[in-house]
C-alpha positions in Angstrom: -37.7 86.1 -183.9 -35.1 88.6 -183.1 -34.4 86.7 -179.9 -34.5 83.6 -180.9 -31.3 84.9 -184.0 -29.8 86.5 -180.6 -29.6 83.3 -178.4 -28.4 81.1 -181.8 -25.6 83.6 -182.4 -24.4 83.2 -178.9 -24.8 79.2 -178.8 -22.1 79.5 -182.6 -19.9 81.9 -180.4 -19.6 79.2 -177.1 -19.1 76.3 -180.1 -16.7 78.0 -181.6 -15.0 79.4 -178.4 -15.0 75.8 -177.2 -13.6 74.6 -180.1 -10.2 76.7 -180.7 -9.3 75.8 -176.7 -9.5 72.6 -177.5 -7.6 72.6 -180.5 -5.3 75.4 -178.5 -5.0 72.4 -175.7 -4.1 70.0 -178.6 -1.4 72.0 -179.9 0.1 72.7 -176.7 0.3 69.2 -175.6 1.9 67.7 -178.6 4.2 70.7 -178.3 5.7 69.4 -175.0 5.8 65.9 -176.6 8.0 67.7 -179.2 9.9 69.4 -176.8 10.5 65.6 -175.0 11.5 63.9 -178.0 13.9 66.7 -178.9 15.7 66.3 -175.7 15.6 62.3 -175.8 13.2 61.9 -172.7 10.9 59.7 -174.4 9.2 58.0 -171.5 8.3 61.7 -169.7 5.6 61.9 -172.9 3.5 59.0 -171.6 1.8 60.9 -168.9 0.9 63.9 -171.7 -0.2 61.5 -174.2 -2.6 59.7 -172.1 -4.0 62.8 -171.1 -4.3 63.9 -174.8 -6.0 60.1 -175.4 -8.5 61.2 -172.2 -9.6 64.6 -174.0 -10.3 63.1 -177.2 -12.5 60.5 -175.6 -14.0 62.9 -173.9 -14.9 65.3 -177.2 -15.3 62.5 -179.4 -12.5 63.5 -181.6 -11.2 60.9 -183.4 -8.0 62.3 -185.1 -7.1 63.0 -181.8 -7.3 59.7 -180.3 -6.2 57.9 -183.4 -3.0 60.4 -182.9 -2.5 59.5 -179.3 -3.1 56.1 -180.1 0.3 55.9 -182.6 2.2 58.2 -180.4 1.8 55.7 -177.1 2.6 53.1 -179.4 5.8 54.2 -180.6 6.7 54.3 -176.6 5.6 50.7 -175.7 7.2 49.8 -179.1 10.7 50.9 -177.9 10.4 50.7 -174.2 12.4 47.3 -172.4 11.6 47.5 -169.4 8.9 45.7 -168.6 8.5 43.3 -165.5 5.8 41.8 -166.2 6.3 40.7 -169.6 2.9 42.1 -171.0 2.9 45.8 -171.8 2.6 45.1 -175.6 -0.4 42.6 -175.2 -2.3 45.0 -173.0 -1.6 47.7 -175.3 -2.8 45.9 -178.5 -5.7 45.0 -176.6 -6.6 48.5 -175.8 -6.2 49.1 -179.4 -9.1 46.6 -179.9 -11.4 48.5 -177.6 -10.4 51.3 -178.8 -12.4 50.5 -182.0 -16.0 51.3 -180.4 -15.3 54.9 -180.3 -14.7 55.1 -184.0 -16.6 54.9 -187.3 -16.6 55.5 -190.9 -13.4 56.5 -192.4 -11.8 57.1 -188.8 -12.9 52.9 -188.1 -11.2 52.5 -191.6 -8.0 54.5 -191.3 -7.4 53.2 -187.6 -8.0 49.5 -188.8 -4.8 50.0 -191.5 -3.0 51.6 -188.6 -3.8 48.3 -186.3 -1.8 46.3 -188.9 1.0 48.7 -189.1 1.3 48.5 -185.4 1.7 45.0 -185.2 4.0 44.6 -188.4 5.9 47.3 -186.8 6.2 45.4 -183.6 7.4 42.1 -185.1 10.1 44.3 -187.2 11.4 46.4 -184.0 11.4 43.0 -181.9 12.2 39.6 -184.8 15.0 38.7 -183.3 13.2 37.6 -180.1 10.2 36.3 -181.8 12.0 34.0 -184.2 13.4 32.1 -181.4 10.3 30.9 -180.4 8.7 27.9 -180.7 5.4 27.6 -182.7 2.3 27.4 -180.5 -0.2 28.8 -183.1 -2.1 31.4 -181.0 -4.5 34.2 -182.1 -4.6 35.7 -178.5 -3.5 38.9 -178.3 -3.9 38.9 -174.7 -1.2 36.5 -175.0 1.3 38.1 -178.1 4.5 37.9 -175.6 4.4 34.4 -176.4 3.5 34.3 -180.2 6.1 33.1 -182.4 6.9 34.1 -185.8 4.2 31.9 -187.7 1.8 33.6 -184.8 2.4 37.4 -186.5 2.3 36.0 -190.1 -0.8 34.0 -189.8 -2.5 37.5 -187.9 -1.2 39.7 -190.5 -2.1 37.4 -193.2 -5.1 37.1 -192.1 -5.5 41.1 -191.7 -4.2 42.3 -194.7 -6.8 40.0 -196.5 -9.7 41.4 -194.4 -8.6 45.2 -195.2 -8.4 44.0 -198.9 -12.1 43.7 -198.7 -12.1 47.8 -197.6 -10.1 48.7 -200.6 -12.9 51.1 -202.6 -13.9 52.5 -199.7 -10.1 53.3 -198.9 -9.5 54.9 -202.5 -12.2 57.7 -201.2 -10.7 58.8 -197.7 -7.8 61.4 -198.2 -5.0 61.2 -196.8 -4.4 64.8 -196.2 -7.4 64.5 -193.6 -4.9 62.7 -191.1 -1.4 64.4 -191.9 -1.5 65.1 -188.1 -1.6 61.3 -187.6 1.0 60.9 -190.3 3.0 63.9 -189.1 6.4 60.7 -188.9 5.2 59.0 -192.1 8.3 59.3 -194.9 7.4 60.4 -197.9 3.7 61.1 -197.0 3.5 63.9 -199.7 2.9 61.0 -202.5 -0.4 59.2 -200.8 -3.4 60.7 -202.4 -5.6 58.6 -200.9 -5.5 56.0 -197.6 -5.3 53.4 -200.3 -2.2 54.5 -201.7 -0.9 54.0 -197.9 -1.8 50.8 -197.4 -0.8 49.2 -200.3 2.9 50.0 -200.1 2.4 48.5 -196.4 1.0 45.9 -198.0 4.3 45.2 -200.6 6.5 45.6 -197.4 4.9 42.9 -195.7 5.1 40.3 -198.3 8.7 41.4 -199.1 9.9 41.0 -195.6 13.1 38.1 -195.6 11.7 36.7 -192.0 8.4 36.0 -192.5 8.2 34.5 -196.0 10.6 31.6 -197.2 12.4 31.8 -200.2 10.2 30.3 -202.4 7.0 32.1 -201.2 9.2 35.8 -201.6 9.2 34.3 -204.9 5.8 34.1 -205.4 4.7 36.7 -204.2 6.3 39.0 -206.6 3.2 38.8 -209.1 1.4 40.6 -206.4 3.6 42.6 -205.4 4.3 44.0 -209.1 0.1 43.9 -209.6 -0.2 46.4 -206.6 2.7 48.8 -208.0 1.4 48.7 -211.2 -2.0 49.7 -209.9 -0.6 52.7 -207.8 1.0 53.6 -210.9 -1.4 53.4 -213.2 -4.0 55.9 -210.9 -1.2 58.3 -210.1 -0.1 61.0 -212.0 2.7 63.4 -211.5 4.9 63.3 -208.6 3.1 60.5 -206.9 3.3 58.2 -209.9 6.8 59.1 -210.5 7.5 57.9 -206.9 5.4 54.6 -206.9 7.6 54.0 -210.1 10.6 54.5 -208.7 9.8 51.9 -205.9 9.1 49.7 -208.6 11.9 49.8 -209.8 14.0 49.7 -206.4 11.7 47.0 -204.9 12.8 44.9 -207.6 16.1 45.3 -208.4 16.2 44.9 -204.0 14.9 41.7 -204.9 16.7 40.3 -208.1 20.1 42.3 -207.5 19.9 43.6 -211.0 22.8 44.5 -213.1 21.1 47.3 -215.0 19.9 49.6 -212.2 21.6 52.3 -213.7 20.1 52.0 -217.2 16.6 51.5 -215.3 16.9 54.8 -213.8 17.6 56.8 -216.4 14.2 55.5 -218.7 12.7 56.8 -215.5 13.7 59.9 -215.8 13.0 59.6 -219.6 9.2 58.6 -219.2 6.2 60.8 -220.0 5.3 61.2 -216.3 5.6 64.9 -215.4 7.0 66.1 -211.7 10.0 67.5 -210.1 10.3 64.1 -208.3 13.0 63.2 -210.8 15.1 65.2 -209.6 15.5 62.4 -206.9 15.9 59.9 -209.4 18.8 62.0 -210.8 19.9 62.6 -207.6 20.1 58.7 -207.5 21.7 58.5 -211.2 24.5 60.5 -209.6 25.7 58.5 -207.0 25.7 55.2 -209.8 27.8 57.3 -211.7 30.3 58.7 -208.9 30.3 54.8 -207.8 31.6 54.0 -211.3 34.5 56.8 -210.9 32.5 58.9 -213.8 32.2 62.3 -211.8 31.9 64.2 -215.7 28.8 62.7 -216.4 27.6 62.4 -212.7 27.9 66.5 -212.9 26.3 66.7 -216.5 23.3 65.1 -215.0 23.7 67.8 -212.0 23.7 70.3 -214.9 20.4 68.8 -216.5 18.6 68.6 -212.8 18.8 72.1 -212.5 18.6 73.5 -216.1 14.6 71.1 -215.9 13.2 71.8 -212.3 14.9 75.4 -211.2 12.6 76.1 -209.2 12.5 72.6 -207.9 13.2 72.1 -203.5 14.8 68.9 -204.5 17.9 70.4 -205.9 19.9 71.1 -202.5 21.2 67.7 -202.4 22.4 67.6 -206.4 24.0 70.8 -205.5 25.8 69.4 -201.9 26.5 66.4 -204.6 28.2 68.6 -207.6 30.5 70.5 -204.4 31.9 67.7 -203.1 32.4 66.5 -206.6 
């Protein structure tokens, strides 16, 4: 029996051995990518990613690959030369196959990242796309060609099938993939993969170039049902935020004349969190806009006299200087 406790110690020793090299190798790689995109040599962290995307094949970790994955993107994304005239369609196909090396929430969180990639593709590359005549293709192997009723009908199409996932995305956390999120603005205010998707969700049926007029129009009801759900299962900071892009999302949309007044009920409400010190932040520049520095700096006053302690306050203090 002894022996046996012997041999099963050592076996937990080589697992765990193995497993902080790997993560070790991990860290060391996306060090260098660091280290590349710090000096501007973008293309030089292809080679490293690629062998990151090998390793986590190879160990079956997900986060890893899912990583990798978003990292090679953001290359191909903002890469022009290409001969060929097919890098993006033979990377979105990769993505595809990528799939069969993934399950549960990973499968979930890397299907939301799919859409992402290729809203983010037709944002970073519209102006070509729009030009296009409309062939009505859902080949990716042939998205070079796609015109701008191609995208919106995919990502239509997509965001209605990841709908379907919504429970299941209200349980996976989004602090399990912060690595993978590492870029992502703001990700401090996503509880859950949910939360994530749905403001994806409002930024794709706001966008000017894919919907008409009349269709922006109508989709404000859903747009406004999905805030108001984000708002209504938040609470502190997180619901201050979703209602704070509410509010901007809207008055984006209607040009409102009463932003200002809008603003300050925010900071009024009954939500709790240190988050509203952005909004005053925000109040501030309204004011200094409207030549009314006294009150701009009373509000300064008020930010810091509420949240101290708060790490928000070094902008209404750069603010209240240059005041």
């Amino acid at each position: 029996m002894q022996r046996y406790s012997k041999i099963l110690f050592f076996i937990l020793l080589l697992l765990n051995f193995s497993t902080v090299f790997s993560q070790n190798y991990y860290d060391q790689q996306w060090k260098k990518v660091q280290e590349n995109t710090n000096k501007g040599t973008f293309k030089s962290n292809l080679p490293i990613i690629l062998d990151i995307q090998n390793q986590a094949m190879k160990e079956n970790n997900a986060l890893q690959l899912i990583r990798s994955l978003k990292a090679e993107f953001s290359i191909v994304n903002q890469t022009s030369d290409d001969d060929k005239n097919d890098s993006a369609s033979k990377f979105f196909v990769k993505l595809q196959n990528a799939e069969k090396n993934l399950k549960g929430d990973d499968l979930l969180v890397y299907k939301v990242l799919l859409s992402g990639f290729m809203f983010d593709y037709y944002n970073q590359h519209s102006w070509e796309i729009n030009g296009r005549t409309n062939i009505n293709s859902q080949d990716i192997s042939q998205m070079e060609t796609w015109s701008k009723l191609d995208f919106k009908n995919y990502l239509n199409k997509n965001f209605k099938e990841l709908d379907q996932q919504s429970p299941a995305m209200k349980k996976v956390s989004f602090a399990k993939y912060k690595d993978v999120f590492s870029n992502t603005k703001d990700i401090a205010y996503f509880p859950t993969l949910q939360d994530w998707y749905s403001l994806k969700k409002v930024n794709f049926l706001s966008n000017n170039e894919l919907f008409t007029k009349n269709e922006l129009t109508e989709n404000r009801n859903a747009i406004n049902t999905i805030f108001d759900d984000l708002i209504a299962q938040n609470s502190g900071n997180s619901k201050l935020y979703f209602m704070h892009e509410k509010l901007s999302e809207d008055c984006q949309f209607t040009q409102c004349k009463n932003k200002l007044e809008q603003l300050q009920n925010l900071v009024k409400s009954n939500a709790e969190g240190d988050y509203k010190v952005l909004v005053m932040e925000e109040i501030m520049n309204e004011l200094i806009a409207k030549n009314k520095q006294k009150e701009a700096l009373a509000i300064g006053n008020e930010a810091k006299t509420q949240y101290p302690k708060s790490p928000f306050l070094e902008n209404i203090k750069n603010k209240e200087n240059h005041i």
